[in-house]
C-alpha positions in Angstrom: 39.3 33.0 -168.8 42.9 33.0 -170.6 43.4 29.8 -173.1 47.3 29.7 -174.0 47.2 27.8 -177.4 50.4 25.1 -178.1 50.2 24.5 -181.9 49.9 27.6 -183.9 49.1 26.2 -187.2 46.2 26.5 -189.3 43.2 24.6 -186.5 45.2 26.3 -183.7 45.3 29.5 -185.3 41.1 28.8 -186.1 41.0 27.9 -182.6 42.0 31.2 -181.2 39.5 32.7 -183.4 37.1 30.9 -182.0 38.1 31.1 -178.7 38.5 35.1 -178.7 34.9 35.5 -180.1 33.4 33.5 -177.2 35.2 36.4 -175.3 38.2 34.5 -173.9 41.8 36.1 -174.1 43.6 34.0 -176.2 47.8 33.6 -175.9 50.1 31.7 -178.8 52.5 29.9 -177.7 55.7 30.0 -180.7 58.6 27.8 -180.4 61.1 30.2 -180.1 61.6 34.5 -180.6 63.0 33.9 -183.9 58.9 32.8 -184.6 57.9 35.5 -182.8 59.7 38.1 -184.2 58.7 37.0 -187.7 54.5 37.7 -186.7 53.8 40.5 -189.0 52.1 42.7 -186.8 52.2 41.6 -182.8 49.2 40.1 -181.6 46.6 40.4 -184.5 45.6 37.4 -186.3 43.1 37.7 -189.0 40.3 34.8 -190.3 39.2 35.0 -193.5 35.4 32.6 -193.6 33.1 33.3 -196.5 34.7 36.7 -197.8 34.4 38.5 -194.6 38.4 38.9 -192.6 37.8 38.7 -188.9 41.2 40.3 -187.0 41.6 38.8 -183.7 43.8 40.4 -181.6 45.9 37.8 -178.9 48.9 37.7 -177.4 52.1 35.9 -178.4 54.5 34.3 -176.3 57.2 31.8 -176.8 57.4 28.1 -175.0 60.0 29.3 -173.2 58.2 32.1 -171.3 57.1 31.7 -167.4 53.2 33.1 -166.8 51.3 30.4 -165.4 48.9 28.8 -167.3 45.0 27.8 -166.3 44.1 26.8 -169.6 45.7 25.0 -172.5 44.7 23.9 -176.0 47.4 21.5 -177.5 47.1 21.8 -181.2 50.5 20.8 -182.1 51.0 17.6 -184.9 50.4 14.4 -182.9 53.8 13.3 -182.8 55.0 16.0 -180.9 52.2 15.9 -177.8 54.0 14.8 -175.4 57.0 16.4 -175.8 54.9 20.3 -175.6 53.0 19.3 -172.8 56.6 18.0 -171.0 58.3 21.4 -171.9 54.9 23.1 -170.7 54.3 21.3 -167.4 56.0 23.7 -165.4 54.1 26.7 -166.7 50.3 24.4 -165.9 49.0 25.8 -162.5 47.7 22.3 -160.4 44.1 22.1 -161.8 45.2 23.8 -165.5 42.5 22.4 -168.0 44.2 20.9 -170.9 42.3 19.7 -173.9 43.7 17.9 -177.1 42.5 18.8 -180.5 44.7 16.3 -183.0 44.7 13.9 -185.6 45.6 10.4 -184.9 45.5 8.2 -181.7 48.0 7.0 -178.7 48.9 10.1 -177.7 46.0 11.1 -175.9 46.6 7.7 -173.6 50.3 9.0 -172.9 49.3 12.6 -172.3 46.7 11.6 -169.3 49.7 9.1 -167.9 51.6 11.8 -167.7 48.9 14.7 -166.5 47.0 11.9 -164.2 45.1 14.8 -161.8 44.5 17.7 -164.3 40.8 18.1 -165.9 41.6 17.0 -169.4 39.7 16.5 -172.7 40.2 15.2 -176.1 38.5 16.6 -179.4 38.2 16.0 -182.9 37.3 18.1 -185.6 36.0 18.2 -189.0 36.6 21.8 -189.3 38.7 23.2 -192.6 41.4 25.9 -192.8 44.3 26.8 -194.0 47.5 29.4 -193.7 47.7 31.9 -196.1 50.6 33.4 -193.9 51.7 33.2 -190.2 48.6 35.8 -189.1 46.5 34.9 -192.2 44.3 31.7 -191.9 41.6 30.8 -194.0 38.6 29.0 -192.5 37.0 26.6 -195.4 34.4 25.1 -193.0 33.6 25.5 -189.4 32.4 21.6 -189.9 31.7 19.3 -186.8 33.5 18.8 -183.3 33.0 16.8 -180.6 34.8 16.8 -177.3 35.4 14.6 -174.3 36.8 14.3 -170.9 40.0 11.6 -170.8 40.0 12.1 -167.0 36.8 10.1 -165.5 35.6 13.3 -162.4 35.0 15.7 -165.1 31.3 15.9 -167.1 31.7 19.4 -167.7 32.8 21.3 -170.6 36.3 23.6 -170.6 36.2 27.0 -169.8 34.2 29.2 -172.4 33.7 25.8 -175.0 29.7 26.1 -174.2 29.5 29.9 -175.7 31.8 29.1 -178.7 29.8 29.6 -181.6 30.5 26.3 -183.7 28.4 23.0 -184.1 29.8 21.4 -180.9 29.0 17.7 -179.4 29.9 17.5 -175.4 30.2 13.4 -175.8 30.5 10.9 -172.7 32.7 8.5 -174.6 35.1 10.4 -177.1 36.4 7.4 -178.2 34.8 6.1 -180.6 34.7 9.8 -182.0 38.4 9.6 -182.2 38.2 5.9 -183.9 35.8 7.6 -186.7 38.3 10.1 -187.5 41.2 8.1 -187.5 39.2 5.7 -189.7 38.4 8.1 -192.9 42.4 9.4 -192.1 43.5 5.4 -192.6 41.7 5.5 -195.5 42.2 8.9 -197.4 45.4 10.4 -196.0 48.4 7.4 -196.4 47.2 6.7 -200.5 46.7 10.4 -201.2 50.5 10.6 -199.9 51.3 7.7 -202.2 49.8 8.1 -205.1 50.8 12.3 -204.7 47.1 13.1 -205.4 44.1 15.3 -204.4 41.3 13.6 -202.1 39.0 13.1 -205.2 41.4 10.8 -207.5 41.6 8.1 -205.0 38.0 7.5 -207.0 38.7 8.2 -210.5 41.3 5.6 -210.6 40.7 1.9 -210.2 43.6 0.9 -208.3 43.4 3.8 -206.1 40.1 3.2 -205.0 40.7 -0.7 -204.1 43.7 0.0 -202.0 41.5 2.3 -200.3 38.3 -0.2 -200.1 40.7 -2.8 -198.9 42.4 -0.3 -196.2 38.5 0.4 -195.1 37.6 -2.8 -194.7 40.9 -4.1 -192.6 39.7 -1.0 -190.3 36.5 -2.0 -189.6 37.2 -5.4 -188.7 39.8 -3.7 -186.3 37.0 -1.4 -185.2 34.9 -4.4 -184.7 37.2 -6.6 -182.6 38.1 -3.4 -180.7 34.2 -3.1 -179.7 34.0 0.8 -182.0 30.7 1.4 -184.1 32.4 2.8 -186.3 29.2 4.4 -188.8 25.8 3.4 -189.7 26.9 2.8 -193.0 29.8 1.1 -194.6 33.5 2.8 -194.1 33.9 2.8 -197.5 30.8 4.5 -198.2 31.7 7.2 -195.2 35.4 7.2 -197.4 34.1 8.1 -200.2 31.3 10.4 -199.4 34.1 12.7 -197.5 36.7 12.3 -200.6 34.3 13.4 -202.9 33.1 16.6 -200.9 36.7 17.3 -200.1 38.2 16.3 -204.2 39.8 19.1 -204.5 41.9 19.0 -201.0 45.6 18.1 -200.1 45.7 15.9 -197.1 47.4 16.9 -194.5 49.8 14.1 -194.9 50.1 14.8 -198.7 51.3 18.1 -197.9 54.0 16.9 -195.5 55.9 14.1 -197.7 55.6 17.2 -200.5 57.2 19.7 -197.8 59.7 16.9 -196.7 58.1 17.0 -193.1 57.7 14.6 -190.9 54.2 13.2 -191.3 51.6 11.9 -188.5 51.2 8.1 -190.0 52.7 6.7 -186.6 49.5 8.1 -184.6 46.8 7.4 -187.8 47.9 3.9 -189.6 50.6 3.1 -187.3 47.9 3.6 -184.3 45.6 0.8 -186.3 48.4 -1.8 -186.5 49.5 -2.0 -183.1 45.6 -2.6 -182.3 45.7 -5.1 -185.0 48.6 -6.6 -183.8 47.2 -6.5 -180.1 43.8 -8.3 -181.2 45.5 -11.0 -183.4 44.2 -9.2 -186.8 45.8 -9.4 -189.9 45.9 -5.8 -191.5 48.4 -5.9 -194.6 47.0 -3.1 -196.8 47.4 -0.9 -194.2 51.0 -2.1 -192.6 52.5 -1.8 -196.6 50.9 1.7 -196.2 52.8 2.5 -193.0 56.0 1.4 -194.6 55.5 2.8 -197.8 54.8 6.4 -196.1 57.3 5.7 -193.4 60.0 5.4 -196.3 58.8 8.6 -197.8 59.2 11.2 -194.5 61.9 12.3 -193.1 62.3 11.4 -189.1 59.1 8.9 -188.6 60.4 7.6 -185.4 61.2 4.4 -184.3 60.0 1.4 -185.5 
């Protein structure tokens, strides 16, 4: 099977890894030949896990080139879903398999209005890397994923995701998957943006760690009323297990206000307030957050 990958950052990038060494051909799809042209050497993409460099080789191609596609792995940040899968659609062959592996929430809804009669999947990741360059990706931890169909007829897993050798979770109900990682984002990412810290000092200083408490416990009561377990324990216990293992990381979101990008808090704490809103909740740690980081980024949309 051939998987065209849209979103080749550092987990699309992983991805094709991935993908290539459970013997699919892999294909990158770059926004424009200027990206192309700027790929060190054409087609090889090297991982880097545990001191050992794995070079991959795949092909590159740019969004606005016309093979057909069978298979697609969107990648790209949240905010910009459905606009790749609008400039892709013409490229998707009728019963292309799409699958969505994102932060956030809302776009996955939109994406299967839009694709109503392809096979499609969402999946969430706990998995670690980073660029070192455009070929060069560093894989911290191959961590946990779990995938699910979006479209109801399909209880099978994508082409070649059963031989991929990673912890993998075929789910019935992705959703409340998705709610558990947009949860520890609500409560890590936005303050870590804030405050312009690593993971870990969200718990070394006092008022850090009660914005996030208070953010955890607004969540779960928006969990609750949504009918999402969220964990066995606590959110804030789940919060601050993962912000200790991960002290020493930049959140995503940190690392956008720092590179003036646009950031994904409309699909993480944006997501939980229009739930709130819907269910009648009051949430206001978490809608000062989404102001707070909206004022910081450039571009957040609407509001």
């Amino acid at each position: 099977m051939h998987w065209h990958i849209l979103g080749a950052g550092a987990i699309g990038c992983l991805w094709a890894g991935i993908l290539s060494r459970a013997g699919q051909d892999v294909t990158l799809i770059l926004r424009n030949r200027h990206t192309l042209d700027q790929w060190p050497t054409p087609g090889r993409l090297d991982i880097l896990q545990a001191g050992t460099c794995h070079s991959v080789d795949c092909h590159l191609e740019t969004l606005a080139a016309d093979t057909t596609i069978t298979h697609l792995l969107v990648a790209t940040k949240a905010y910009d879903t459905l606009s790749a899968i609008e400039a892709i659609q013409p490229r998707l062959s009728p019963d292309a398999e799409v699958v969505l592996l994102q932060n956030g929430m809302g776009q996955q809804q939109a994406v299967h209005a839009y694709l109503p009669t392809h096979p499609l999947w969402a999946a969430t990741t706990t998995a670690g890397a980073w660029r070192e360059a455009r070929h060069r990706v560093h894989c911290v931890s191959l961590g946990d994923t779990h995938i699910g169909a979006l479209s109801a007829a399909t209880s099978y897993l994508p082409a070649g995701w059963a031989d991929m050798d990673i912890p993998l979770q075929h789910c019935t109900d992705i959703y409340p998957h998705l709610w558990r990682k947009l949860a520890i984002n609500c409560a890590i990412n936005p303050l870590t943006a804030l405050f312009d810290c690593h993971n870990g000092k969200l718990l070394t200083h006092p008022e850090r760690k009660q914005k996030m408490y208070a953010a955890c416990h607004e969540v779960e009561r928006v969990a609750a009323a949504a009918g999402i377990t969220l964990f066995s324990t606590s959110l804030t216990d789940q919060a601050t297990t993962v912000a200790t293992a991960t002290a020493a990381n930049v959140s995503s979101m940190l690392a956008d206000v720092r590179h003036q990008r646009r950031t994904e808090i409309e699909q993480i704490t944006g997501f939980l307030c229009q739930q709130a809103q819907a269910l009648g909740i009051e949430v206001p740690v978490n809608r000062s957050l989404l102001q707070q980081i909206r004022a910081l980024g450039p571009n957040e949309g609407a509001h």
